[in-house]
ZAMARGU-4260 file (C-alpha; in steps of 0.2 Angstrom, whole numbers, plus 5000, padded with zeros to 4 digits):
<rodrens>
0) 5220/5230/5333 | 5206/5220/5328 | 5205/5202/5327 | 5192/5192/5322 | 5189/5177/5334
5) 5178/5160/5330 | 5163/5159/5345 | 5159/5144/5348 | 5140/5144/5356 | 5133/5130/5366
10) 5122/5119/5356 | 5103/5117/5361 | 5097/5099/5360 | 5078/5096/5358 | 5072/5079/5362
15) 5055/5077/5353 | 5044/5063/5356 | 5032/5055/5342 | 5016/5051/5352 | 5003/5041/5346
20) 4984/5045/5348 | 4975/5041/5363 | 4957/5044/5369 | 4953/5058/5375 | 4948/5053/5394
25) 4965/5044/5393 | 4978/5057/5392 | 4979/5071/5404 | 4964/5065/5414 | 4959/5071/5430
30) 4948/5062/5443 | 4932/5065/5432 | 4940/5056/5417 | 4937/5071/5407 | 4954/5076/5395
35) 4961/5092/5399 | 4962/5106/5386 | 4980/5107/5385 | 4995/5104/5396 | 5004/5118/5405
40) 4993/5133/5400 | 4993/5148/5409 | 4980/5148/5422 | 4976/5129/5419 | 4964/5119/5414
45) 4943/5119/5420 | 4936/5103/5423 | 4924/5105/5406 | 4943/5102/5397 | 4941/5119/5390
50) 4958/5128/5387 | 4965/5147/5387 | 4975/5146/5374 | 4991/5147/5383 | 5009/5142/5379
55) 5012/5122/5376 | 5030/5113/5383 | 5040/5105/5370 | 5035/5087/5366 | 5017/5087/5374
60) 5001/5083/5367 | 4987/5096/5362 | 4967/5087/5363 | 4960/5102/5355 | 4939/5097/5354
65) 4935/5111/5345 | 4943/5130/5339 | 4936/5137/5358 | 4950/5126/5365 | 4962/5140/5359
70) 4959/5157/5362 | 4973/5161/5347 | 4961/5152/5335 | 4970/5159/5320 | 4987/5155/5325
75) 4992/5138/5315 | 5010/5139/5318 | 5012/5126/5327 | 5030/5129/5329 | 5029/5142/5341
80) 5020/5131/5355 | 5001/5136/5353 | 4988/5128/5352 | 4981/5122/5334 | 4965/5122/5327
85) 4963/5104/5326 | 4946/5094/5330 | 4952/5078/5340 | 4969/5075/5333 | 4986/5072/5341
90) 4998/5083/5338 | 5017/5085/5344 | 5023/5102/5345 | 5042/5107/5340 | 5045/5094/5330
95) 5059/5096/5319 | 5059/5103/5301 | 5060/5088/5289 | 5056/5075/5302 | 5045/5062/5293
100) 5027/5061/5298 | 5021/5047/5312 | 5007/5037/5309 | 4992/5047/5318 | 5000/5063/5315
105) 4993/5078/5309 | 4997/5095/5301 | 4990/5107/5289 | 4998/5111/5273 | 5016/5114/5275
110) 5014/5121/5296 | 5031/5109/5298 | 5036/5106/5283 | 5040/5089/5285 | 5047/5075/5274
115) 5033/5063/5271 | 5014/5062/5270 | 5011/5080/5277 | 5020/5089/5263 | 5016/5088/5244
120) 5029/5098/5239 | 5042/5092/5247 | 5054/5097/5234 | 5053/5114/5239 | 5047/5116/5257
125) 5056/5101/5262 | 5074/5107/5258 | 5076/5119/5271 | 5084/5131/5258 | 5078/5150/5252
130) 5077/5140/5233 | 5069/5156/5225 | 5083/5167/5234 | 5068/5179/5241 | 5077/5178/5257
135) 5062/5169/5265 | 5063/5150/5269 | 5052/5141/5255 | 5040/5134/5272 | 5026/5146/5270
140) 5012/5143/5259 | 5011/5161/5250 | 5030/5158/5245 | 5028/5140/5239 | 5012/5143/5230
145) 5019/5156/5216 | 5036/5148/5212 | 5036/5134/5199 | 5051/5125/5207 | 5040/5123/5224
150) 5025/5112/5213 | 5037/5097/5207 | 5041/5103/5191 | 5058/5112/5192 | 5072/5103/5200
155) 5081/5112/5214 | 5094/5127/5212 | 5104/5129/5226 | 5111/5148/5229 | 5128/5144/5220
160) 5143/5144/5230 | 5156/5160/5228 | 5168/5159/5218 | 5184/5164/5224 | 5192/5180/5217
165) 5210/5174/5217 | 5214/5161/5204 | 5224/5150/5215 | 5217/5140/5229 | 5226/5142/5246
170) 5237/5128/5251 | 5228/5113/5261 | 5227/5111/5272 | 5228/5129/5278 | 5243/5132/5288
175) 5243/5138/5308 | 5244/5156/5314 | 5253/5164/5328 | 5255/5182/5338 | 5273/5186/5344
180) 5277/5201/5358 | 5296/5206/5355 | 5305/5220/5359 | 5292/5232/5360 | 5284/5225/5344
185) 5268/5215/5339 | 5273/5205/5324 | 5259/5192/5317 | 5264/5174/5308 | 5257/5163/5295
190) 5263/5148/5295 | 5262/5135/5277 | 5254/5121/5276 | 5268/5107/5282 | 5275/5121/5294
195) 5293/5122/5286 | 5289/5141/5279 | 5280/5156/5288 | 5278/5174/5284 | 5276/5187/5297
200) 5271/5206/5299 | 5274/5221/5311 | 5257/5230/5319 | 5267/5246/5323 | 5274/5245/5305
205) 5260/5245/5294 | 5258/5227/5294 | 5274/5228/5280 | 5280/5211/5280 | 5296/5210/5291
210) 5298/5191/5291 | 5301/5175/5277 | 5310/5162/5278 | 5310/5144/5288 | 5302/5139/5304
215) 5316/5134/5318 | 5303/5128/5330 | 5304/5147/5340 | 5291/5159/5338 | 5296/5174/5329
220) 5310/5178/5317 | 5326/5169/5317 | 5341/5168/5305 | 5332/5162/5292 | 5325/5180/5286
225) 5325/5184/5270 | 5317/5201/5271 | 5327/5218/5278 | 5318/5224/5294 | 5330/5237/5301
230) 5318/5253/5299 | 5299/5258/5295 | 5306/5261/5280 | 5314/5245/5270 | 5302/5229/5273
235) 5293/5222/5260 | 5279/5237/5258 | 5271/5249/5246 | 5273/5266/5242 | 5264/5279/5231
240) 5270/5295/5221 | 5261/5310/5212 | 5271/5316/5196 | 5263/5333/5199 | 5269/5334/5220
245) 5283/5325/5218 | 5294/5335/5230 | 5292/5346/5244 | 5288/5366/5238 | 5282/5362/5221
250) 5269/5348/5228 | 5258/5362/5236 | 5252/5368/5221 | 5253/5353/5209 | 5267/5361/5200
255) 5282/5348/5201 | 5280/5344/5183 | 5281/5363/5176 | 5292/5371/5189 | 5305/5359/5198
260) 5308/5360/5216 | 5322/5371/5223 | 5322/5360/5237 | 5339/5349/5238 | 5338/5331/5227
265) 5337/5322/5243 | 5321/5308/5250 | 5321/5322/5263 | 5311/5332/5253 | 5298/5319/5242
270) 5282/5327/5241 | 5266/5316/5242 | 5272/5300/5247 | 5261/5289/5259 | 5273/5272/5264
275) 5264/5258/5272 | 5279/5257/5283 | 5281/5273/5290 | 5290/5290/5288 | 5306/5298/5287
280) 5304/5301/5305 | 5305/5284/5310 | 5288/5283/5317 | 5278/5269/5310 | 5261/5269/5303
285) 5251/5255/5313 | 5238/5247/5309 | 5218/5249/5307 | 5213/5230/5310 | 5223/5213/5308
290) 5211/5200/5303 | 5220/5179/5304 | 5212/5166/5299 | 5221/5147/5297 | 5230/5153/5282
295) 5228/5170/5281 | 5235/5184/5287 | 5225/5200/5282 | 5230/5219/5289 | 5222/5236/5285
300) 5232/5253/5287 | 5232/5271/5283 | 5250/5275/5281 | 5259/5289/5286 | 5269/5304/5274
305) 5284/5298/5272 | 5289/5318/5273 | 5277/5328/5286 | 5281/5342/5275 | 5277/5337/5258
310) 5265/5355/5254 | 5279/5366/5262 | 5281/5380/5250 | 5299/5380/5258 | 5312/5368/5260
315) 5312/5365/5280 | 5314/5349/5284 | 5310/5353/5306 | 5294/5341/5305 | 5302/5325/5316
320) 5305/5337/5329 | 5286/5344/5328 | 5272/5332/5340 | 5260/5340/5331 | 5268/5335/5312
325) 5279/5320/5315 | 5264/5306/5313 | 5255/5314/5299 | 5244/5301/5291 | 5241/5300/5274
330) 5224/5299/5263 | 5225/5282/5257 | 5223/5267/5264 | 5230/5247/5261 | 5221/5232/5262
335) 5233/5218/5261 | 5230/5199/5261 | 5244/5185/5264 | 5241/5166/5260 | 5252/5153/5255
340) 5246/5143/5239 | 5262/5133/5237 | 5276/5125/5251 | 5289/5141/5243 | 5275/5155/5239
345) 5265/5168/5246 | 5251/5177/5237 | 5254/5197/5241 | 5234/5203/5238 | 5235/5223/5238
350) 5220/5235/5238 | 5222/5256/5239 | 5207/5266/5241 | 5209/5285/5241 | 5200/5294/5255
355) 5202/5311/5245 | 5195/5318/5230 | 5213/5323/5227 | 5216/5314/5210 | 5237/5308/5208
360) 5242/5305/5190 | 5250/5291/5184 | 5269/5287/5187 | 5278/5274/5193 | 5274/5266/5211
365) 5280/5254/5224 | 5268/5241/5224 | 5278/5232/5230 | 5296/5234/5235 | 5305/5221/5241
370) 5319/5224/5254 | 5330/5209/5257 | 5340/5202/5270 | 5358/5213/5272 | 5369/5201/5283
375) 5364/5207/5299 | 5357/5193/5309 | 5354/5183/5293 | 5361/5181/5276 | 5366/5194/5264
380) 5354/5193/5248 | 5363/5204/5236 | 5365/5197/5219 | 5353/5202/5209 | 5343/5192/5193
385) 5332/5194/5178 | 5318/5180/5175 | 5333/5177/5159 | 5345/5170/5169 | 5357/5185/5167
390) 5364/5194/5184 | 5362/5214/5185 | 5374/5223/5192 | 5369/5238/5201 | 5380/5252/5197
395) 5372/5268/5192 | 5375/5282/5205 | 5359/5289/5210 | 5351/5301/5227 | 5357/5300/5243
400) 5374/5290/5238 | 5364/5275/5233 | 5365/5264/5217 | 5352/5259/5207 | 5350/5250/5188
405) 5332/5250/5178 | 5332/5232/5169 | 5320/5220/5160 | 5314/5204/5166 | 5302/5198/5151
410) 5295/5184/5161 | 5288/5193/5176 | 5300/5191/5191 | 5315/5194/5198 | 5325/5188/5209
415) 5339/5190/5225 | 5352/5179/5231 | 5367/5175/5244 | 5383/5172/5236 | 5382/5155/5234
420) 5364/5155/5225 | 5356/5143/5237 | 5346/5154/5247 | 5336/5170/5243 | 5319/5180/5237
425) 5311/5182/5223 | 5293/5189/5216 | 5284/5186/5201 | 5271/5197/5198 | 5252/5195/5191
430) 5250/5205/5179 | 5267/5202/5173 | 5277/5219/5174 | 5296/5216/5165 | 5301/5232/5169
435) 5311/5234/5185 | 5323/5243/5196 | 5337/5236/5209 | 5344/5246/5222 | 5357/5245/5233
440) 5370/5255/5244 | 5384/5240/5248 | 5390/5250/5265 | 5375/5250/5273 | 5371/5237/5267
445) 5355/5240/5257 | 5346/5230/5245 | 5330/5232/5234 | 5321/5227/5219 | 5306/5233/5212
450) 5294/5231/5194 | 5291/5247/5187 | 5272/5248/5190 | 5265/5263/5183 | 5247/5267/5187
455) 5237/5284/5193 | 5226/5283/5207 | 5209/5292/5204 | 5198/5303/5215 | 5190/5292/5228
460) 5197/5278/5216 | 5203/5259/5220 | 5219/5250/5215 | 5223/5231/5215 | 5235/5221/5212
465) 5243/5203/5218 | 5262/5199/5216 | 5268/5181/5223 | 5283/5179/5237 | 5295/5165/5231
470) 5309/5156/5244 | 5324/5149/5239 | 5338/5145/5230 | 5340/5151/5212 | 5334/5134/5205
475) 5317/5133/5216 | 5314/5151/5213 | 5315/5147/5194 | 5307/5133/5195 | 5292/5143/5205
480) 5291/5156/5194 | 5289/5146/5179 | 5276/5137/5187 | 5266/5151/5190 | 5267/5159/5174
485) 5262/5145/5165 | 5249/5140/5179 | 5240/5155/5184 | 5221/5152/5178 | 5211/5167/5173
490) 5199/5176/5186 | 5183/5190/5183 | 5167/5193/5186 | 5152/5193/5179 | 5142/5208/5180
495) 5123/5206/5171 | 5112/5196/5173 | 5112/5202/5194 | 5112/5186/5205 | 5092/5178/5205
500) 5087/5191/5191 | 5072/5188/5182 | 5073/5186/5166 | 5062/5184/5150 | 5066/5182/5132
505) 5081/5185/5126 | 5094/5194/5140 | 5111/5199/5138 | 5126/5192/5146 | 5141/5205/5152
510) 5158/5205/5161 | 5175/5204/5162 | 5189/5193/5164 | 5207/5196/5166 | 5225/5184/5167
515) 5243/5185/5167 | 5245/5181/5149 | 5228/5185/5143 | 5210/5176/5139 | 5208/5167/5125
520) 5190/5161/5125 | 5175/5165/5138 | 5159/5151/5137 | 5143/5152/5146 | 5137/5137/5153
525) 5120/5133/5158 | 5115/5118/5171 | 5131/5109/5168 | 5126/5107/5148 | 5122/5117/5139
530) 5139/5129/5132 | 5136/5147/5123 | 5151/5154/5117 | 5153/5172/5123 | 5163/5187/5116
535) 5179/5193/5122 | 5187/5210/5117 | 5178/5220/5124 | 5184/5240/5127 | 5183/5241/5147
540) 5195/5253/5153 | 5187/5255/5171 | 5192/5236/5173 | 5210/5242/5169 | 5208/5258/5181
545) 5205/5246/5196 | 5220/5230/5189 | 5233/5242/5180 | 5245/5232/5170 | 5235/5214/5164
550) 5239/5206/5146 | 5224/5214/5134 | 5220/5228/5143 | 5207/5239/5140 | 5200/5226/5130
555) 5196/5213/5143 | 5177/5214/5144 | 5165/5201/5137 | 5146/5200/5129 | 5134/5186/5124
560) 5116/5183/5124 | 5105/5167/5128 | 5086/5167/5123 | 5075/5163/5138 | 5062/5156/5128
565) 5075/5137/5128 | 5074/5137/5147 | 5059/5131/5156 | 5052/5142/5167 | 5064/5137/5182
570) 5078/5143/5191 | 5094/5138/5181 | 5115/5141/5185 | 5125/5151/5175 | 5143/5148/5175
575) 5155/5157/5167 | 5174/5148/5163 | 5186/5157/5155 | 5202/5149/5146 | 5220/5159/5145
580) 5233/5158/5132 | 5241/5141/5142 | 5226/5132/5140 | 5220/5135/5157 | 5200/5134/5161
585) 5193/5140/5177 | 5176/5142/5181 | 5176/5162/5185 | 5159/5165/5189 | 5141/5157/5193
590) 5125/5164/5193 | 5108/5159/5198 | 5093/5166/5187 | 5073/5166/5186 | 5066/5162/5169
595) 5048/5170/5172 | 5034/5163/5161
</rodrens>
């Protein structure tokens, strides 16, 4: 496992003295009255007061008569402890960047960069900051000297802050954290902000979550759960299918779709099939890395084949009992993120990356299923609800001697409930699928639900998405869900012009923005003022490869211009907002640029 610690490091503390000038015979002096050359140097000082050129402490003073007082002449950073080339001045070494100036001291054109008399452009080599984003600090001379915003006429443009990817903020402040040992597990816990929630994952289980519902005050699950945690196969997790290997002896050869599998109609016998959870075997996929923050709760896996023999060209189903077969891991891997950003919900962040040039055509996929709580240790979440209100009754025989029913849930979510309605689980997802599935076996018991996503995974390709974890009764699930359609802010990226570009004349503006409902205008804002409508519409189908599934796709990309020439030549911010169909603005992109002369 990997787990990404804060290091604390132990803080330095210069003390720097501001000395005034004295005469020379009156600082350093030896018996003679003559000033030594420097204090400290290697090989001291001769009685004439001539120095080598050595190393200077921190703090002291430097009486350097003339340049044969240093043998580094040419050296004038006087931050490094040499000697400067000064004719009779005082000079304290290691003083602070942006420490003002003392009366009777002395420095050469920028050398410290100080606030005051010593600096002329302070509004660039004062600040501390990289503000032409060269990745050099604005303190040396050559840098200053060739950007406008280091000779007074261009205000400063800080590097703009990030903008998060996820629409909605994490809750604050950002809940506690916690790594529970039981029963042969490792199980990781985020907690919510007020600590009444938490949501936990297993290591040995693909970091599927295992655990949501309330804190009791004891570490680790309790009674509360509303997840099903019996297996490496039924937590809340993903899964992923191949129409053309859907089942074991036709999946070899990509032939599933033209010649079915003789193989029995059994889960036995799926075809290519990575689960995050585990396999058939009952041997779970582990994890890559687990990375907790305050908050959040990330985990990387590769997961294993649900079936070690999914290329057979027969029908055996020996693998479990095979060391060489029975942990076969799969050619994908999942990236998954958990925070809370309300009390009841948890933002499900998924990414899959294919590690294969093996390209799987679109079909339906688990991403995610969610397995909730059957009675044992906890309650029984069986009845099943559409974001309409209406129950589904889960009645159609399927594989294996389970039931299943495929229903539509306009709104987005779903829901799953204890008899009485007052305690439960339920997802809305973010790109708002209203197709789903609900399965369930009643003697086991068994229940699931699931949205019909249907996406392809490409060659070497990527797949995101992010679904949100609702607790509690009927009403607050509701209640949640309604929220967050009507709430969810857009989110995107801009793309050109590249972050400190340089632009001249006039310059294109490119990206692409996407929300659960879909964007309704895209405006380009220059330093806070100045607003240029952009256009949206824009055919971007590899935006829709990566987020399958959101409002407008493929045509969620956007284009403007903006004429350099009505920009000074300055740095100026760029940001980009974006409003969805709800009236919803947020600010999904900034940008800091060059306008050259």
């Amino acid at each position: 496992m990997v787990r990404w610690n804060a290091v604390v490091l132990g803080a330095v503390f210069l003390s720097v003295w501001a000395y005034g000038c004295e005469p020379a015979d009156k600082i350093g002096d030896d018996a003679a009255g003559q000033g030594d050359a420097a204090v400290g140097v290697d090989g001291g000082a001769d009685g004439a007061g001539q120095g080598d050129g050595a190393v200077v402490p921190d703090g002291e003073v430097v009486i350097c008569e003339t340049n044969a007082d240093c043998d580094h002449s040419g050296d004038t950073d006087c931050r490094t402890n040499t000697c400067m080339e000064l004719t009779g001045q005082c000079q304290v070494v290691n003083q602070p960047e942006n420490t003002a100036c003392q009366d009777g001291d002395s420095c050469t054109d920028g050398d410290f960069c100080r606030v005051g008399e010593c600096v002329g452009a302070e509004a660039c080599c004062g600040d501390g900051l990289d503000n032409d984003g060269d990745g050099q600090s604005d303190c040396d001379d050559s840098d200053c000297a060739t950007e406008p915003v280091c000779d007074g006429t261009c205000p400063v443009v800080p590097v703009p802050a990030t903008v998060p990817e996820a629409p909605l903020p994490s809750e604050s402040p950002a809940g506690t954290f916690e790594t529970v040992n039981v029963g042969g597990f490792t199980d990781d816990y985020v907690y919510n902000s007020s600590h009444g929630l938490k949501v936990g994952t297993r290591q040995q289980w693909g970091g599927t979550i295992i655990f949501y519902g309330m804190d009791n005050g004891s570490p680790g699950q309790n009674t509360t759960n509303t997840i099903d945690a019996n297996d490496t196969g039924r937590e809340v997790q993903v899964a992923f299918y191949d129409p053309d290997r859907q089942m074991q002896n036709c999946a070899w050869n990509a032939s599933c779709q033209s010649t079915p599998t003789t193989c029995p109609f059994s889960i036995t016998y799926l075809g290519w099939n990575p689960v995050q959870g585990g396999n058939r075997c009952n041997n779970g996929s582990g994890v890559e890395g687990v990375d907790m923050t305050d908050g959040v709760l990330g985990v990387t896996t590769v997961p294993l084949f649900w079936n070690p023999n999914w290329d057979r060209q027969d029908c055996s189903d020996e693998a479990c009992d095979d060391p060489t077969l029975n942990e076969r891991v799969s050619d994908v891997r999942v990236i998954q993120r958990l925070r809370f950003v309300r009390y009841h919900v948890v933002e499900l962040d998924y990414t899959v990356i294919n590690l294969s040039s093996l390209s799987h055509a679109a079909t339906a996929q688990e991403f995610p299923t969610v397995y909730t709580a059957n009675g044992n240790q906890g309650p029984d979440l069986w009845r099943l609800f559409a974001s309409t209100g209406a129950e589904i009754v889960i009645d159609t025989p399927a594989n294996d001697g389970f039931f299943w029913k495929p229903f539509s849930s306009p709104d987005g979510w779903v829901s799953m409930q204890n008899d009485a309605l007052n305690y439960g689980v339920g997802m809305y997802t973010e790109n708002k699928l209203s197709e789903w599935q609900g399965w369930q076996l009643r003697s086991l018991p068994f229940n699931n639900f699931r949205p019909v996503f249907s996406f392809g995974i490409p060659a070497l390709g990527t797949i995101r998405a992010r679904s949100y974890l609702i607790l509690g009764g009927q009403g607050t699930v509701t209640a949640e869900a309604q929220w967050l359609d009507a709430n969810l802010p857009p989110f995107g990226v801009l793309d050109s012009p590249t972050p400190d570009q340089t632009v001249a004349g006039v310059f294109n503006l490119s990206g692409w923005a996407l929300d659960n409902k879909g964007v309704t205008g895209i405006t380009a804002v220059v330093d806070g003022v100045t607003e240029i409508g952009l256009t949206y519409g824009n055919s971007r189908p590899d935006v829709c490869a990566v987020w399958p599934g959101y409002a407008d796709c493929n045509a969620v990309g956007y284009l403007g211009t903006i004429d350099a020439a009505t920009l000074t030549t300055c740095h100026h911010l760029i940001e980009i907002e974006a409003t969805d169909t709800d009236g919803n603005t947020r600010v999904i992109a900034r940008r800091r640029i060059v306008v050259s002369p």
